[in-house]
N, C-alpha and C positions, 0 to 999 in steps of 0.2 A: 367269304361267309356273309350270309346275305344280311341285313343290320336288324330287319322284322320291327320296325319305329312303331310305337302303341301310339294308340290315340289323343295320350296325356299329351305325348312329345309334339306329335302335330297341330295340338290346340295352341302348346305354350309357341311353338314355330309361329306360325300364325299369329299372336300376339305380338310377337319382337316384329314380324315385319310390320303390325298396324301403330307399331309404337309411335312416339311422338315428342316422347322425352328421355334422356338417357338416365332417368328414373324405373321407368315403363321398361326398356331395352334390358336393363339389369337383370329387374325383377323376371321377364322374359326368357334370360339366358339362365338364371337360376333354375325358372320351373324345367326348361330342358335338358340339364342337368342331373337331376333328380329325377325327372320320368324317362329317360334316354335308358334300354336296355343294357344291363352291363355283361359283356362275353366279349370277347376277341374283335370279333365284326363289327363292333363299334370303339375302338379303343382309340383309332384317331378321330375319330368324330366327337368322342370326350374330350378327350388333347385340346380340340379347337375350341369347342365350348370353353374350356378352363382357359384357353390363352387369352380370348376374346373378352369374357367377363373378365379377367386380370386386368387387361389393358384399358376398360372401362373403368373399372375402381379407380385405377392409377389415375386416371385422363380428368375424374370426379374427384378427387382428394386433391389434384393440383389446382384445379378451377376452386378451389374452397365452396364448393358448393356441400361437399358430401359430410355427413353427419355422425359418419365412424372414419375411425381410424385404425380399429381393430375390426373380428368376424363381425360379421352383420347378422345383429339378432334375433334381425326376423326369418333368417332363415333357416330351419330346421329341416336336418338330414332325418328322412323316412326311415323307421326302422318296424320291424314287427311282421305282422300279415299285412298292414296297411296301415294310412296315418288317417286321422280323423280330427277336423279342426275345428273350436268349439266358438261359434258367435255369435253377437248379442248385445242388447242392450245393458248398460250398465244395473248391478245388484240385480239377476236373473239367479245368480246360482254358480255358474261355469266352472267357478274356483272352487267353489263345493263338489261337486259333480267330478271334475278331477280326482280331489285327493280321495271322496269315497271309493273313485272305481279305483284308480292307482296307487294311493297311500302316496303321491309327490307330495311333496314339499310346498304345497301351492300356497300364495300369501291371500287370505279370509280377510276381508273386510265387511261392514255396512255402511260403507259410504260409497260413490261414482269411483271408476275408475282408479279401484287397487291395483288391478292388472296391469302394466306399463310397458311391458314385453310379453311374448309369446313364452308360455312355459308348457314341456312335455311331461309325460310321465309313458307306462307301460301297464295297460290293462291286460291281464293273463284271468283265463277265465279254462277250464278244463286245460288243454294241449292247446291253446292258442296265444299268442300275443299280438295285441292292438293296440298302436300309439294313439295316445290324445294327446290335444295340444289347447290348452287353454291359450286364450287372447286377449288383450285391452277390448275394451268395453266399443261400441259402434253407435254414433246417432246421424241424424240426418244432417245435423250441424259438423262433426269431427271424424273421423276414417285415418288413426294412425298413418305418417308419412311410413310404406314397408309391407303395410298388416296386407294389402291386395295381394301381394306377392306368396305370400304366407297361406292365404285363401285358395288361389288357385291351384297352387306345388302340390297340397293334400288331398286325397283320392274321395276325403266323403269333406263332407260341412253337416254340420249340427247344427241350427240354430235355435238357443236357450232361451226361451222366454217363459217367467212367470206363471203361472199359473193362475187366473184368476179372469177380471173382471177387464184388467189392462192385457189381457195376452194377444186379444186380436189386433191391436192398438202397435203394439211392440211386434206381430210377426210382418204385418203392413208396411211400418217403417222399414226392419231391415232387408224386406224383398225389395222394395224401394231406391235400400243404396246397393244393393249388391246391381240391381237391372240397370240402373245408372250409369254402372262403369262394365256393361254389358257382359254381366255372368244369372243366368238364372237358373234358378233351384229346381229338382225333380228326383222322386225319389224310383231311380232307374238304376239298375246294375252298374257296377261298372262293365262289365263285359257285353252290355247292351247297348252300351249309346250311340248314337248316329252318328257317324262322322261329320254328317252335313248341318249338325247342329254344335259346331264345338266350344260355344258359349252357356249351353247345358251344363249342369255338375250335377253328377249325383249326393242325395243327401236326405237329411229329414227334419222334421221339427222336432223340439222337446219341452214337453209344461212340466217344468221343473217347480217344487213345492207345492207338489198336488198333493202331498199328505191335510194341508191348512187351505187347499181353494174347494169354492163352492160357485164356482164361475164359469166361465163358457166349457161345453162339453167339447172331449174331442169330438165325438161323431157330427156335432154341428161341425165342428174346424175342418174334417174333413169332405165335407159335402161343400164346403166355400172353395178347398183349397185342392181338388178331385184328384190332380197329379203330384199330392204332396202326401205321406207321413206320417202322423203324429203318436206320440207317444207320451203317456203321463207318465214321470218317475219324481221320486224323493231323493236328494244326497243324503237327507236325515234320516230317511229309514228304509233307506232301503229299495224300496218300493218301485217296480218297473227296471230294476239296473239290471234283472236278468235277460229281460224279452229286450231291451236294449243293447245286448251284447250279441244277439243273433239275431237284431236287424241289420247289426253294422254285420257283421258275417256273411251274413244274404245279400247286403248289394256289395261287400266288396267282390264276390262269388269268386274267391280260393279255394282249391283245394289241397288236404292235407293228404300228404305221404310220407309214410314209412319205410326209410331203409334199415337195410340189415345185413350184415358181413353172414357167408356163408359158416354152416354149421352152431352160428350165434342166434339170440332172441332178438328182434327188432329193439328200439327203444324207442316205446310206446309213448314218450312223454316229450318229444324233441323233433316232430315233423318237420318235414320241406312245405314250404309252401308256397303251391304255382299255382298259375292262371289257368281257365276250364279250355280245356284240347291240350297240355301239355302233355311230352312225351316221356318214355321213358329215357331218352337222350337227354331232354329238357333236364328232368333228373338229374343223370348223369353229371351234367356240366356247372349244376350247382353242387356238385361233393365235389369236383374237381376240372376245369375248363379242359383238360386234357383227354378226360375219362372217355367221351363218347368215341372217341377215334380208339381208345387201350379194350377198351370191352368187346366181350365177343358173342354176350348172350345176357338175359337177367331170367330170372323165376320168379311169379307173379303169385299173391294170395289178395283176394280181393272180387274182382269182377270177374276172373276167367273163368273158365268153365271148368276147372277143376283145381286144387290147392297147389300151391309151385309150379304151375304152366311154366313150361318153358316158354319165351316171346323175344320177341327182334327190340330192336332199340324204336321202330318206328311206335311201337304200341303208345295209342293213346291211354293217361291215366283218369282213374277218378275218384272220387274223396275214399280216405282213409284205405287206399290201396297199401297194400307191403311190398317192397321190391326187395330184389338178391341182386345186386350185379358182380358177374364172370368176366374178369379180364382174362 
C-alpha cells in the first residue's frame, strides 16, 4: 500500500535533515509524526519515527542536557478538522481568544508571559471541530526552548496582535522571528501550497481587541502585507469569531461527510473529515482500515446525479456529501 506522504511530512523530513541540534532533530521527528498518514502503508514508517525519537529522548535525558523527564509539553497531539496555533507577542489576547472560542480552562492574565506552556482547547462551531492551541508569548529577545516545534506540527498559525496603534509594530516583529528560523507566513490553503516552497505555512493575522482600537485599519494592513489576512475580532464581545471560524475552515480546505448505515438516517451532527479529492475508499478506511477491501458498492446523496446513486469505491467526494456503504 503506497504511503501517499503530505506535504506536512515532507516539510518536517526536510527539516530533521537540515537540523543541526538534537533539539532541531526531535522537534523534526515529532512534526513527522504528527503529519505522517495514519493507515496500514505507513505503520512501519511510524514504528520508526517512534523508535528513533525514543532513542533520541533517551540519548538527551542521559547527556543531562534535556529538560523533561516526562511527555514534552510542547507537543500537542492534532485533534479535530485541524490544529490551529495561536502566536504573538505578550498581553495580545490569545488566552482570551481561547477560552472565548473553546470555553478551555486557559490561565487570563495582564501581565507578560501567563502563558508558560502550550494549552489546547476544542472550537466546535455548527458540525465542525477545530483545535486551538494557545502559546507562551514570543519577542525578538526570547522564543520558548520547544515552542518552534509546536509552530511548525500545526496546520494553520494565527498570529494575535493587538489592535491599535502598536499592531503594525507587533505584526513586524513576529514575522521577524518566525523568517529567522526560516518559516514564513501566507495565507494559502493547505491543499495549495508548493512543495517547492516548504518553509511556507499557511495562516492569518488577528487584531484582537478591536471592540476598544481606533488604530491602524485592516485595509491599510492589508495593502502593506498583500499575501497575508487580516482579521479584526473581540474575545470580549464577540466580535469577528464567526468570520474567523470559516477562515480557519477555508484554508484548512476539509471536507465533511456523512455516513449512514443502510435503511438508517445519516448523523447529521458527527462528520468524517477528509482532505479535497478524497475518496469514497478514503472514507471507508477511516470507519474501518479493513472496510475498503469488505465493501462491495456504496449509495451517494450529494453531488450525483440523482439521490442514492449507486458508485464504486474509486468515486471522488465532496463537502457535506452522504455515503451508504455495501459490504
Amino acid at each position: 500500500m503506497p504511503a501517499n506522504l503530505t506535504p506536512e511530512y515532507e516539510k518536517a523530513e526536510l527539516r530533521y535533515r537540515q537540523a543541526a541540534t538534537d533539539e532541531e532533530r526531535i522537534e523534526a521527528l515529532q512534526g513527522m509524526l504528527a503529519a505522517i498518514p495514519k493507515h496500514k502503508g505507513t505503520e512501519k514508517m511510524q514504528a520508526d519515527l517512534k523508535r528513533r525519537l525514543s532513542q533520541m529522548r533517551r540519548a538527551e535525558q542521559r547527556s543531562g542536557h534535556g529538560e523533561h523527564k516526562g511527555p514534552d509539553p510542547f507537543h500537542i497531539p492534532k485533534s479535530g478538522a485541524g490544529q490551529v496555533v495561536l502566536i504573538g507577542p505578550p498581553n495580545t489576547g490569545k488566552s482570551s481568544l481561547l477560552a472565548a472560542a473553546t470555553h478551555a480552562e486557559a490561565k487570563i492574565g495582564n501581565y507578560p508571559f501567563t502563558t508558560v506552556v502550550p494549552q489546547p482547547g476544542m472550537w466546535q462551531r455548527d458540525d465542525v471541530q477545530i483545535e486551538l492551541v494557545d502559546t507562551p508569548a514570543i519577542t525578538a529577545e526570547h522564543v520558548p526552548t520547544g515552542l518552534m516545534g509546536t509552530i511548525h506540527n500545526a496546520d494553520l498559525i494565527c498570529i494575535v496582535v493587538e489592535a491599535g496603534e502598536s499592531a503594525l509594530e507587533q505584526i513586524e516583529e513576529t514575522l521577524q522571528v518566525l523568517a529567522a528560523r526560516g518559516l514564513n507566513l501566507r495565507s494559502v490553503s493547505c491543499n495549495q501550497r508548493d512543495p517547492a516552497e516548504p518553509n511556507v505555512h499557511p495562516g492569518l493575522i488577528l487584531l484582537n481587541k478591536a471592540e476598544a482600537s481606533s488604530g491602524v485599519e485592516v485595509s491599510t494592513l492589508q495593502g502593506l502585507y498583500p499575501g497575508l489576512n487580516f482579521l479584526a475580532v473581540s474575545a470580549r464581545t464577540g466580535g469577528g469569531m464567526a468570520e474567523w471560524f470559516r477562515n480557519l475552515w477555508d484554508l484548512l480546505a476539509r471536507i465533511r461527510v456523512y455516513a449512514k448505515e443502510p435503511g438508517k438516517a445519516p448523523d447529521m451532527h458527527k462528520p468524517f473529515v477528509l482532505p479535497p479529492g478524497a475518496t469514497v475508499s478514503d472514507l471507508a478506511r477511516q470507519i474501518h482500515r479493513d472496510l475498503p477491501e469488505r465493501m462491495r458498492y456504496a449509495r451517494l446523496w450529494g453531488h450525483s446525479r440523482f439521490e442514492g446513486q449507486q458508485v464504486h469505491k474509486t468515486e471522488t467526494l465532496r463537502d457535506r456529501d452522504v455515503v451508504e456503504i455495501h459490504e
